[in-house]
PALORO-943928 format. One record per residue (C-alpha): residue in one letter; x, y, z; residue number from 1. Coordinates in steps of 0.05 Angstrom, whole numbers, plus 5000, padded with zeros to 4 digits. Layout:
BEGIN
+------+------+------+------+------+
| resn |    u |    v |    w | resi |
+------+------+------+------+------+
|    a |    X |    Y |    Z |  NUM |
...
+------+------+------+------+------+
***
This chain:
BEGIN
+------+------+------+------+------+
| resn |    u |    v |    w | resi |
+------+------+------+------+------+
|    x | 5000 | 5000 | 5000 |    1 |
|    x | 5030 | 5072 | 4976 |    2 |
|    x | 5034 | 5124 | 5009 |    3 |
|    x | 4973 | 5164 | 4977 |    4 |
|    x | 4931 | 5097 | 4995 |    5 |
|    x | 4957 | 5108 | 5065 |    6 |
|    x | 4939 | 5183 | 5070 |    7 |
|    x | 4870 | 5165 | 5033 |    8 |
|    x | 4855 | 5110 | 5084 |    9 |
|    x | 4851 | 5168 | 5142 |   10 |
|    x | 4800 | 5200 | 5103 |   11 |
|    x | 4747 | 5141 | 5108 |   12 |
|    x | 4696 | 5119 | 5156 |   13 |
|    x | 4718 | 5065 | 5217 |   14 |
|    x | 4732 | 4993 | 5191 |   15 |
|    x | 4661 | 4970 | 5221 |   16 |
|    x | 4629 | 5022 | 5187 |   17 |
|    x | 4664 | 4998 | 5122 |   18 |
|    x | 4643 | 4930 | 5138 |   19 |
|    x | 4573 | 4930 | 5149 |   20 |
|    x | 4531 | 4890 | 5105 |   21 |
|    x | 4474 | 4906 | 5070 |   22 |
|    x | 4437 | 4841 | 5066 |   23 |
|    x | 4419 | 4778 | 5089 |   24 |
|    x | 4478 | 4738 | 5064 |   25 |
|    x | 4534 | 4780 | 5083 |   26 |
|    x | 4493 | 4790 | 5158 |   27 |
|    x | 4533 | 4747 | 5208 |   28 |
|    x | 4507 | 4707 | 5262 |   29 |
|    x | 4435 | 4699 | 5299 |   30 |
|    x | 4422 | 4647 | 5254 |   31 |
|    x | 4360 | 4627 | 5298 |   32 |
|    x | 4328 | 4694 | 5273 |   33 |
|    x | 4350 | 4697 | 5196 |   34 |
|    x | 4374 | 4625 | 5184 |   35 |
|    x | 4328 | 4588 | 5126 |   36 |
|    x | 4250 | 4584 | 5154 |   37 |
|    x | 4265 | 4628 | 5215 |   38 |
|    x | 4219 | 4687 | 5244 |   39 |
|    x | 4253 | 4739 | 5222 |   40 |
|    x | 4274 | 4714 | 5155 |   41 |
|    x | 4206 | 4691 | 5139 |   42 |
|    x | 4182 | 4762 | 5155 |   43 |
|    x | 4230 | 4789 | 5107 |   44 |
|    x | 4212 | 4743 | 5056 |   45 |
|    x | 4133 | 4744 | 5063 |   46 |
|    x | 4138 | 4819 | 5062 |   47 |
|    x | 4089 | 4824 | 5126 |   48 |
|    x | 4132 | 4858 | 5173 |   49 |
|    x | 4108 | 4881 | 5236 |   50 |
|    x | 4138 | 4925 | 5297 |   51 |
|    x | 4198 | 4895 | 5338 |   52 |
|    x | 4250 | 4908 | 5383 |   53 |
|    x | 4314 | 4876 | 5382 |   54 |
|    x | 4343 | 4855 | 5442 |   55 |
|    x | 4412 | 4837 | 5451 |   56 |
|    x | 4489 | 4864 | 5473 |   57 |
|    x | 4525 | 4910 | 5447 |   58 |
|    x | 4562 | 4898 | 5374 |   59 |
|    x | 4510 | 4835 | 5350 |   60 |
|    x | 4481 | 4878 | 5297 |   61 |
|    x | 4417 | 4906 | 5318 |   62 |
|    x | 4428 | 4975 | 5266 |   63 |
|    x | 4449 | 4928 | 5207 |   64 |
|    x | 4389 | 4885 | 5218 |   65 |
|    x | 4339 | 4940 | 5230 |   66 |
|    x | 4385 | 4963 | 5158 |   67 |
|    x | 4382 | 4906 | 5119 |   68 |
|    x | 4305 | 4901 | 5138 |   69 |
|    x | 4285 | 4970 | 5106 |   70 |
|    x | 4324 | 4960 | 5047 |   71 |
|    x | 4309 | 4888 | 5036 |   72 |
|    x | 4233 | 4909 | 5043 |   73 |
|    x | 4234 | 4978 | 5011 |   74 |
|    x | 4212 | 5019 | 5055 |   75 |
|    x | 4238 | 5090 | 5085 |   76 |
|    x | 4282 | 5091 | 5141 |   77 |
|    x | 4277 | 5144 | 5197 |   78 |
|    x | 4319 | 5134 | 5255 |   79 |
|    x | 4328 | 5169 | 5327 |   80 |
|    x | 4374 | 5161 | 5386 |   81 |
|    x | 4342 | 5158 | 5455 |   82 |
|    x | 4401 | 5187 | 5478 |   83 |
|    x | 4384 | 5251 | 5443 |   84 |
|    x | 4309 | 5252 | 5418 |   85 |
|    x | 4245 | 5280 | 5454 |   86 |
|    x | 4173 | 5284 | 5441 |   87 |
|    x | 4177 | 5331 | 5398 |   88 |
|    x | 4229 | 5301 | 5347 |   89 |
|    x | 4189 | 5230 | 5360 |   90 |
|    x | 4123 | 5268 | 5329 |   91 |
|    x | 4160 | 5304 | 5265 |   92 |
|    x | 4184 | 5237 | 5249 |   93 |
|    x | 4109 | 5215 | 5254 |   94 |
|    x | 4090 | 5264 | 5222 |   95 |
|    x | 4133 | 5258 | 5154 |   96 |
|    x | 4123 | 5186 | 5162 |   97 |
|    x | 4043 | 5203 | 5145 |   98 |
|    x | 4055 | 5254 | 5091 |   99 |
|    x | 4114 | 5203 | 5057 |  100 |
|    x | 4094 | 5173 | 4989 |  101 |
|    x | 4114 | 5109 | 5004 |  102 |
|    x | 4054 | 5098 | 5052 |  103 |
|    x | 4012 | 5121 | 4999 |  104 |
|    x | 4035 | 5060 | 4974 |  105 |
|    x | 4018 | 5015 | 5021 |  106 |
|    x | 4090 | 5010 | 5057 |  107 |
|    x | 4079 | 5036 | 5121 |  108 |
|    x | 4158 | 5070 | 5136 |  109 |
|    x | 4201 | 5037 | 5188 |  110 |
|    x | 4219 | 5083 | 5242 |  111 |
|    x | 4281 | 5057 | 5277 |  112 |
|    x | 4300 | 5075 | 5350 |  113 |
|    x | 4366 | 5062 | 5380 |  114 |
|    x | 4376 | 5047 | 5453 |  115 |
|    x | 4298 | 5057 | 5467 |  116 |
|    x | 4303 | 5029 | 5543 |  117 |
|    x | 4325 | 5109 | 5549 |  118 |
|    x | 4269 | 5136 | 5516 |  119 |
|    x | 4217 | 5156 | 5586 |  120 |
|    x | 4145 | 5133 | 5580 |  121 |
|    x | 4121 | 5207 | 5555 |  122 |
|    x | 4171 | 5192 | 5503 |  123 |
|    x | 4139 | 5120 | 5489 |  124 |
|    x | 4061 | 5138 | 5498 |  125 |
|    x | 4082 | 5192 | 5432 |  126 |
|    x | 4090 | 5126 | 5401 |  127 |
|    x | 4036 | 5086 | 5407 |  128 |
|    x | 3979 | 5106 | 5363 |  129 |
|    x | 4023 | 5100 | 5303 |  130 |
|    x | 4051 | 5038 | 5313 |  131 |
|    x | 3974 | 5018 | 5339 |  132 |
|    x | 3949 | 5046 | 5268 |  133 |
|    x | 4004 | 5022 | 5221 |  134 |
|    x | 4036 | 5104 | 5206 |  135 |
|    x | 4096 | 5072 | 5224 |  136 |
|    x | 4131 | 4999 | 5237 |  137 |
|    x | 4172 | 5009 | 5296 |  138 |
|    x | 4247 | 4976 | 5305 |  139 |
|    x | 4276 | 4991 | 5377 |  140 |
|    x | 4349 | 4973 | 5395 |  141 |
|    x | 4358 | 4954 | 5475 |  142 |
|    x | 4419 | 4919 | 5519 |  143 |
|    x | 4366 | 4921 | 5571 |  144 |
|    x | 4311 | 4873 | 5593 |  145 |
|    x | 4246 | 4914 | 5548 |  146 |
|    x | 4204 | 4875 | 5606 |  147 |
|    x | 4229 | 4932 | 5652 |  148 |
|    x | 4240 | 4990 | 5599 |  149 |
|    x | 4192 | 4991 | 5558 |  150 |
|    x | 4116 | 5009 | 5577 |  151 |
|    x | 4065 | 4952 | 5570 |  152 |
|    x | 4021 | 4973 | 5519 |  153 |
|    x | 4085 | 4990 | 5465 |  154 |
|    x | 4113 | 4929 | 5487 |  155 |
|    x | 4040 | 4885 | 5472 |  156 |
|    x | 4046 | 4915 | 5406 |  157 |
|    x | 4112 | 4887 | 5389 |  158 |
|    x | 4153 | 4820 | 5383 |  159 |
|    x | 4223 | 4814 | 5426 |  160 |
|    x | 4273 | 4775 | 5381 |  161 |
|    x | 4338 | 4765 | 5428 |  162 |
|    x | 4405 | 4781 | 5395 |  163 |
|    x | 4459 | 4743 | 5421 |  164 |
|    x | 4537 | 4750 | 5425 |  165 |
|    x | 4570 | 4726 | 5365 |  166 |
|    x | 4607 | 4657 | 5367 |  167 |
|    x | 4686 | 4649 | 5352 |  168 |
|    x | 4663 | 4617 | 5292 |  169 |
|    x | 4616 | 4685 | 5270 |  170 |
|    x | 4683 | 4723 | 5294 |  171 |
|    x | 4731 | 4681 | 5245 |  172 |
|    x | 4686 | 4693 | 5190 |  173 |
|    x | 4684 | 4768 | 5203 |  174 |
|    x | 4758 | 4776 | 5202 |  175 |
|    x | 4772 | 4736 | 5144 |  176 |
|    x | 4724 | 4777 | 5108 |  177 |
|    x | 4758 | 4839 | 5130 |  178 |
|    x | 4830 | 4826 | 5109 |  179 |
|    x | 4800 | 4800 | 5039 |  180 |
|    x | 4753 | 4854 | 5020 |  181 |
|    x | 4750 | 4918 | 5057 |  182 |
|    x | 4792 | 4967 | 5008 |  183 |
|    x | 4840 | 4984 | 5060 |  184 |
|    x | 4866 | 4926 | 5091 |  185 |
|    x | 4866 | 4880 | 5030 |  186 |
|    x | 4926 | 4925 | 5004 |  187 |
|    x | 4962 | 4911 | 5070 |  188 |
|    x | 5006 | 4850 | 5086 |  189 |
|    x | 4979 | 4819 | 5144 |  190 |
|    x | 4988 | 4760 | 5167 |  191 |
|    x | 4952 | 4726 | 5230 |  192 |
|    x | 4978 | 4671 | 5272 |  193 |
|    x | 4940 | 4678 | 5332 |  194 |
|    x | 4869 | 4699 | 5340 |  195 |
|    x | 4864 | 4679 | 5415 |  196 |
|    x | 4871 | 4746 | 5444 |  197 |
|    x | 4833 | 4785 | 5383 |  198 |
|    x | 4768 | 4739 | 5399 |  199 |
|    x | 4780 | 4753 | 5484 |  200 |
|    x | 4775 | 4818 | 5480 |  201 |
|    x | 4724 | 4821 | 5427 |  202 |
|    x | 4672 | 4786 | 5473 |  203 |
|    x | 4625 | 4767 | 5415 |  204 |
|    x | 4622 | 4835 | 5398 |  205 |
|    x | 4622 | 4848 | 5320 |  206 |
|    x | 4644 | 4924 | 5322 |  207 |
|    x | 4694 | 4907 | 5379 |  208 |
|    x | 4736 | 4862 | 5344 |  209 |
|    x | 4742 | 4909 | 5279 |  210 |
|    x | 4767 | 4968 | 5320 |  211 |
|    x | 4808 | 4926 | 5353 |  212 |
|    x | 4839 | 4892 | 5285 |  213 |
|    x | 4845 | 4976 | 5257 |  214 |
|    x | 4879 | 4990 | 5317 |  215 |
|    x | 4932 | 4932 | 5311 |  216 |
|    x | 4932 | 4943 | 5239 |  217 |
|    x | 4949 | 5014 | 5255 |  218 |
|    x | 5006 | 5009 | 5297 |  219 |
|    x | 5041 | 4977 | 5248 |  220 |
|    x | 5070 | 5042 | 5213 |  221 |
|    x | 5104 | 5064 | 5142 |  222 |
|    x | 5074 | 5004 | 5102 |  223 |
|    x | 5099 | 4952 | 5136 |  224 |
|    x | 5076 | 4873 | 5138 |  225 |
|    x | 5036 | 4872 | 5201 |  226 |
|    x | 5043 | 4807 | 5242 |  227 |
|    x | 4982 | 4797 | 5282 |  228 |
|    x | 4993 | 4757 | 5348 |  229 |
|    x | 4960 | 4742 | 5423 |  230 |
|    x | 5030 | 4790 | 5438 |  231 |
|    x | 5007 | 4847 | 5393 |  232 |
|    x | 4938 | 4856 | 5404 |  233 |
|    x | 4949 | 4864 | 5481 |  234 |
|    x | 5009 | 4904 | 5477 |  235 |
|    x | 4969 | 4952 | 5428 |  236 |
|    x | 4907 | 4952 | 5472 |  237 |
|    x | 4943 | 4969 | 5532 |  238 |
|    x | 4969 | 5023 | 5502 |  239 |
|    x | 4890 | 5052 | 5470 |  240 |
|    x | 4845 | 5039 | 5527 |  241 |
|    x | 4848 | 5111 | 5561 |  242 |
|    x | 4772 | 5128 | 5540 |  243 |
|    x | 4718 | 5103 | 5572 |  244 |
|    x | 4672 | 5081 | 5519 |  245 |
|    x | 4602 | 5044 | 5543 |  246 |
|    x | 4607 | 5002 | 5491 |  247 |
|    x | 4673 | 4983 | 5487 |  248 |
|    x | 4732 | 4956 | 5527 |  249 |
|    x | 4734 | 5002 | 5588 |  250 |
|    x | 4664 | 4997 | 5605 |  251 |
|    x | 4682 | 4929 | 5637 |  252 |
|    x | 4737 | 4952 | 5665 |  253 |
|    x | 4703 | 5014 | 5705 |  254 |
|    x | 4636 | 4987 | 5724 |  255 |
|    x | 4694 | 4931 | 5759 |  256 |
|    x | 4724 | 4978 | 5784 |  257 |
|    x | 4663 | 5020 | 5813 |  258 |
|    x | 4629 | 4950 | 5842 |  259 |
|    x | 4696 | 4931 | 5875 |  260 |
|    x | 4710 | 5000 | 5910 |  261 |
|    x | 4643 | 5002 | 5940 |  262 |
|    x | 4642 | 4936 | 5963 |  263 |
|    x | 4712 | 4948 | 5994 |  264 |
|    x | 4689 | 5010 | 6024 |  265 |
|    x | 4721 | 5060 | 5996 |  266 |
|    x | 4675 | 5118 | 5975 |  267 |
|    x | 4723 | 5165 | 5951 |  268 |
|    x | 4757 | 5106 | 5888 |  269 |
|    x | 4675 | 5095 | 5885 |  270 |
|    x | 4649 | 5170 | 5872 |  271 |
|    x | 4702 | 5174 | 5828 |  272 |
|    x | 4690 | 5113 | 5779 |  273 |
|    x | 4611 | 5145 | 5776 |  274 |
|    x | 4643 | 5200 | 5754 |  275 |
|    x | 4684 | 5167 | 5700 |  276 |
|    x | 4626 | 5129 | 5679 |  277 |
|    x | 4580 | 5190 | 5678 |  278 |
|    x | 4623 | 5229 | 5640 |  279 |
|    x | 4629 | 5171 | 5583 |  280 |
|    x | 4560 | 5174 | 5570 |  281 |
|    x | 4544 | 5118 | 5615 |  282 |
|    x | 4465 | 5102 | 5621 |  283 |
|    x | 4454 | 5121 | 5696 |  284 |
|    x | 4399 | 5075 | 5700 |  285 |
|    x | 4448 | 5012 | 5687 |  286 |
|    x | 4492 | 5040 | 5740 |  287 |
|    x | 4428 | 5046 | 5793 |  288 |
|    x | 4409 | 4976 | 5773 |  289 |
|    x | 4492 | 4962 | 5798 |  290 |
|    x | 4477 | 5002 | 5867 |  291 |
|    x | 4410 | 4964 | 5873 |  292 |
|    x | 4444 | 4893 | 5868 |  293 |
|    x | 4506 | 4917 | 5906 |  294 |
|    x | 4462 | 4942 | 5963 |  295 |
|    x | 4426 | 4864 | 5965 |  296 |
|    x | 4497 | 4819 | 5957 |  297 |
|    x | 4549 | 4864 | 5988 |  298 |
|    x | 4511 | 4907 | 6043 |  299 |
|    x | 4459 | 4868 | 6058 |  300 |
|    x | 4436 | 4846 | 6123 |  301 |
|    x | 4483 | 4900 | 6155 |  302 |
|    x | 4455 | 4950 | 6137 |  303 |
|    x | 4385 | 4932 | 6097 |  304 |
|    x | 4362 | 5006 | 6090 |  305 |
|    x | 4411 | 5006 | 6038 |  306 |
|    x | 4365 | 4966 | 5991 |  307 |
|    x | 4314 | 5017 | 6001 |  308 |
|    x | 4352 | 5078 | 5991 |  309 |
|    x | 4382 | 5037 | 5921 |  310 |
|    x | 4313 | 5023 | 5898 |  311 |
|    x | 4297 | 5096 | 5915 |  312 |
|    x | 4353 | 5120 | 5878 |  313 |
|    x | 4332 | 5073 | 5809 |  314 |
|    x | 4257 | 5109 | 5818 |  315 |
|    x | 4286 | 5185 | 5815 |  316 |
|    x | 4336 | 5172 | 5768 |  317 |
|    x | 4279 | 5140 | 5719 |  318 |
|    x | 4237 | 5202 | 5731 |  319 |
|    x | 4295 | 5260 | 5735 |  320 |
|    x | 4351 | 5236 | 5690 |  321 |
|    x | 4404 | 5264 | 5677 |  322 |
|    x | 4443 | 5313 | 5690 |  323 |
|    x | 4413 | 5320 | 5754 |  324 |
|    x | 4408 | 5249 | 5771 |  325 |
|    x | 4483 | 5246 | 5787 |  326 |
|    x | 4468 | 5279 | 5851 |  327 |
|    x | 4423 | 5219 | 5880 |  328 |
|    x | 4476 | 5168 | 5847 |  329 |
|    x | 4525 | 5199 | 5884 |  330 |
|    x | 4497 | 5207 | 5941 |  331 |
|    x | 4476 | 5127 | 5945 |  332 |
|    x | 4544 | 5110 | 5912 |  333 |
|    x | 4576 | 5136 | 5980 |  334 |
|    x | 4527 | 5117 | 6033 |  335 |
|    x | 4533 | 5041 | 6001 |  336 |
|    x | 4603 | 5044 | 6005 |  337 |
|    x | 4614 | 5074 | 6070 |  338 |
|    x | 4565 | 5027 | 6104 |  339 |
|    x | 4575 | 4967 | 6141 |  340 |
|    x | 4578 | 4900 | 6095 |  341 |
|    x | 4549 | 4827 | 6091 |  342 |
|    x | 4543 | 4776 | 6032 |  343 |
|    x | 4500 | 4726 | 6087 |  344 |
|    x | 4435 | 4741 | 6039 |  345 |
|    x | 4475 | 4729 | 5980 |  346 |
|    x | 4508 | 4664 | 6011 |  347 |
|    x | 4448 | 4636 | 6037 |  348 |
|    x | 4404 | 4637 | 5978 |  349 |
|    x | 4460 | 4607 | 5930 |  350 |
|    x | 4458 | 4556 | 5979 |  351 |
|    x | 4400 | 4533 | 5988 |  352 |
|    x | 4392 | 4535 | 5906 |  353 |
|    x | 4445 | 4476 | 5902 |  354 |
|    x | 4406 | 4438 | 5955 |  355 |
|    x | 4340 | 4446 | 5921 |  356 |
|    x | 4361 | 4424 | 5856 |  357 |
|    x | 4376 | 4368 | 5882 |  358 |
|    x | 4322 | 4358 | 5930 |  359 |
|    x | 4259 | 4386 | 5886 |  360 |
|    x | 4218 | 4317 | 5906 |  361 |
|    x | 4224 | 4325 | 5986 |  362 |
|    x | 4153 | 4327 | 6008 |  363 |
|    x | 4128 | 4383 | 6050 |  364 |
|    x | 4111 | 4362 | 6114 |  365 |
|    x | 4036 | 4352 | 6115 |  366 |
|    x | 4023 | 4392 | 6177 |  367 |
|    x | 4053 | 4451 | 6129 |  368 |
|    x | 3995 | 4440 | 6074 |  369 |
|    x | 3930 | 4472 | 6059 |  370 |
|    x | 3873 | 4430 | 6063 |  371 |
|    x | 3817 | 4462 | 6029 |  372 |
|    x | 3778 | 4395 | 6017 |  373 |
|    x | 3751 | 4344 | 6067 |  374 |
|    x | 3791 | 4299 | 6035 |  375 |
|    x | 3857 | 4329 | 6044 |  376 |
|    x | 3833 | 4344 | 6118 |  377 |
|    x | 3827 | 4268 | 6129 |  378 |
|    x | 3898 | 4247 | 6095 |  379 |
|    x | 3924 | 4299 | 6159 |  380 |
|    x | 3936 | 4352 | 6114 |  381 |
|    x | 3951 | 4416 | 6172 |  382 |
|    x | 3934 | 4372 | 6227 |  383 |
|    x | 3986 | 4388 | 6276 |  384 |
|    x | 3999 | 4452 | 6251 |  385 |
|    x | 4015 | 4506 | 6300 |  386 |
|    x | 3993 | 4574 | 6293 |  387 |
|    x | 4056 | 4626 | 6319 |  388 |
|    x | 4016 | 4677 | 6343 |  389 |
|    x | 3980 | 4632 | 6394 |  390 |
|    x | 4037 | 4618 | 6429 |  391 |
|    x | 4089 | 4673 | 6473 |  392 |
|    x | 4132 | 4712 | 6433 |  393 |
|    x | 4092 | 4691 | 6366 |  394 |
|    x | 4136 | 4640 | 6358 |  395 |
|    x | 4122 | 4554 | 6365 |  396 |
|    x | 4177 | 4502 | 6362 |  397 |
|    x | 4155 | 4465 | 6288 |  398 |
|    x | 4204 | 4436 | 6242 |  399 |
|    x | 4194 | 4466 | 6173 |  400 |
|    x | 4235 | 4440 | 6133 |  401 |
|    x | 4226 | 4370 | 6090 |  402 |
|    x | 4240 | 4312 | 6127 |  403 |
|    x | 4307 | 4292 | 6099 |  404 |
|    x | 4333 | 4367 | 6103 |  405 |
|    x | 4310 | 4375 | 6180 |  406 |
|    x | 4362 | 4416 | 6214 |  407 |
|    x | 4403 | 4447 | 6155 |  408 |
|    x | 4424 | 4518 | 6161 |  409 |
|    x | 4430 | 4558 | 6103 |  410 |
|    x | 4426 | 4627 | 6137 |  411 |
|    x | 4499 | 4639 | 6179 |  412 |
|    x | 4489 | 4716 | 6210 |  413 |
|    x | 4554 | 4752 | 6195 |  414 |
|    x | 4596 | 4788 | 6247 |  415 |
|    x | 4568 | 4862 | 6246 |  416 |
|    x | 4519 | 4905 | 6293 |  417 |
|    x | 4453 | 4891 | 6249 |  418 |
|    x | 4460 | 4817 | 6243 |  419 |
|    x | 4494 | 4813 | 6318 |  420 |
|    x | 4421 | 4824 | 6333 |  421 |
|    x | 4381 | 4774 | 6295 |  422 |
|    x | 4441 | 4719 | 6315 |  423 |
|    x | 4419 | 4734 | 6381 |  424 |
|    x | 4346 | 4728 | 6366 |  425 |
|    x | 4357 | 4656 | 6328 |  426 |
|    x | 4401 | 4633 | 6389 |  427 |
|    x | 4342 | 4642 | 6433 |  428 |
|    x | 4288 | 4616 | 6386 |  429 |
|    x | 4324 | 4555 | 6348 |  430 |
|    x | 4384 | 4536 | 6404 |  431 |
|    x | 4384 | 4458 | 6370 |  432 |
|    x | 4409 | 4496 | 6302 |  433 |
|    x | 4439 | 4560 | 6320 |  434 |
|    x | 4495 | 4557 | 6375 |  435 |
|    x | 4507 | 4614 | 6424 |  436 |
|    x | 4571 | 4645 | 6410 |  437 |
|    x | 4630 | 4659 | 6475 |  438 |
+------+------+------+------+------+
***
């Protein structure tokens, strides 16, 4: 490659942008949704598209498919960002989407919205009567769960197809692909004898492992052959992984970095890795869903008015956003980590999953059953039964637990003020199972 193909190769877009495909066959991966005779193939095919939302992590190809779909069926493409878009913008693009000569056609446009788990439900409710009257067929892009983001009546009125990570196979394919045909790298002597490290840090993330291969790619300078090894590619990443970028490498490493400072206590390293994220663009709702399970698994029992003040913090930051809502992160970012800490909660339920896996056919004690017929009440179903709050201090001495599991503790009360209290409670009331302490 000369030195005017060099210069020239500055000028164009990223190498995923210069990779994406345009249709069906050159679409990699989530063959269970395009593969011959699936749903969304078939849809394609038959013509009779309706609204969807694509679900999936980042890099899988949710754009190229919403893409592909519009030009495959032609029809006219709007898209908006949630990031960026309000009601207003939501209703212009309704708007042309009514006056557009395609729907006088027939083909109802395809509006496309990207990351719509941020759009609020004002945002969503502007939706609904076109989708409900066919002005528009709506594609939305999420990373997150549309059960919880999405508002029920937009949701009824759209399929979920789930997007997965792409294979090491999909990967393979998308790099040979790249050094054979996009018009940069195909002029460039490259040769690759190890893909080990490329496919790690890719994570099954189309668009991560082509920046990755430009960066590698770049580094080697002045035309030279570029020898691509697990060596290279993390000596080169090291070296480009200053920005925080949600959707790329650092995002794992910060949101690790923000979990771990908080559960070590630190609220200072914690405040500050909200900040990082915030500042990258983060969605603050993923990082109050973080606080939420940190205050369950890492504070727990210690302190449980944690878990309230996280789930308070998810419920203002849904209705405030941002920028304001860095002030309530930040503010249960701190009181997390500065409290008191337990995992017994987290320990005790992962517990007694293993043991009920294996123990899903241990009858309930019969004195433990309802017996609503006078059938059941003659088989002994609640005979022997005994009510708590008859007895002093509400509580009666009745094993409740299967027979073959009588006696097992799954709940240990960890050594802090909070839990130094119910210890001494479950001494008093269950002395056969829980031992008083010196």
């Amino acid at each position: 490659m000369n030195d005017d193909n060099i210069g020239r190769s500055r000028m164009l877009p990223p190498l995923p942008e210069r990779m994406r495909p345009h249709d069906l066959d050159g679409y990699v991966g989530q063959r269970h949704l395009i593969g011959e005779g699936c749903i969304l193939r078939n849809m394609i095919e038959s013509g009779n598209l309706s609204s969807f939302i694509l679900w999936g992590p980042p890099g899988v190809g949710k754009t190229t498919l919403s893409r592909i779909v519009a030009k495959s069926l032609n029809r006219e493409f709007f898209t908006l960002s949630a990031v960026s878009a309000g009601v207003k913008d939501v209703r212009d693009v309704i708007e042309k989407a009514r006056s557009n000569s395609l729907f006088s056609n027939g083909l109802s446009p395809i509006l496309f919205i990207d990351e719509i788990h941020r759009f609020n439900k004002s945002q969503q409710d502007a939706l609904l009567g076109a989708v409900e009257d066919g002005t528009i067929v709506l594609i939305g892009a999420t990373t997150e769960n549309p059960s919880f983001e999405v508002i029920t009546p937009l949701l009824s009125r759209c399929q979920v197809f789930v997007l997965k990570s792409l294979e090491k196979s999909d990967l393979q394919q998308l790099l040979d692909r790249a050094l054979k045909k996009d018009e940069v790298l195909k002029y460039r002597n490259i040769t690759v004898n190890e893909t080990d490290a490329l496919f790690r840090y890719a994570a099954g993330d189309a668009r991560k492992l082509l920046n990755i291969l430009e960066i590698v790619v770049g580094s080697f300078t002045g035309g030279k052959p570029v020898v691509i090894d697990n060596k290279v590619v993390t000596s080169c990443l090291q070296e480009n992984t200053a920005i925080y970028d949600k959707g790329g490498e650092m995002h794992y490493d910060v949101i690790s970095a923000f979990i771990k400072s908080v559960r070590g206590s630190d609220p200072n390293a914690a405040v500050y890795y909200l900040a990082r994220m915030l500042d990258g663009g983060e969605d603050p709702l993923f990082i109050a869903r973080r606080l939420c399970i940190l205050a369950a698994e890492d504070v727990g029992l210690a302190n449980p008015n944690a878990l309230l003040l996280a789930n308070s913090t998810f419920q203002i930051v849904h209705t405030i956003g941002m920028p304001e809502a860095r002030i309530p992160l930040a503010e249960c970012t701190i009181y997390l980590a500065s409290s008191a800490k337990s995992n017994s909660a987290y320990i005790a339920i992962n517990e007694a999953l293993a043991v009920a896996k294996d123990t899903q056919m241990a009858a309930v004690p019969l004195y433990l059953r309802n017996a609503p017929t006078k059938l059941m009440e003659e088989l002994g179903y609640a005979d022997g039964y005994k009510y708590a709050h008859d007895y002093p201090g509400h509580f009666a001495d009745l094993e409740f637990m299967p027979k073959e599991l009588a006696g097992h503790k799954f709940y240990e009360p960890a050594e802090n003020k909070q839990e130094d209290g119910l210890r001494a409670r479950l001494e008093n009331l269950w002395p056969k199972y829980y031992k008083k302490q010196d």
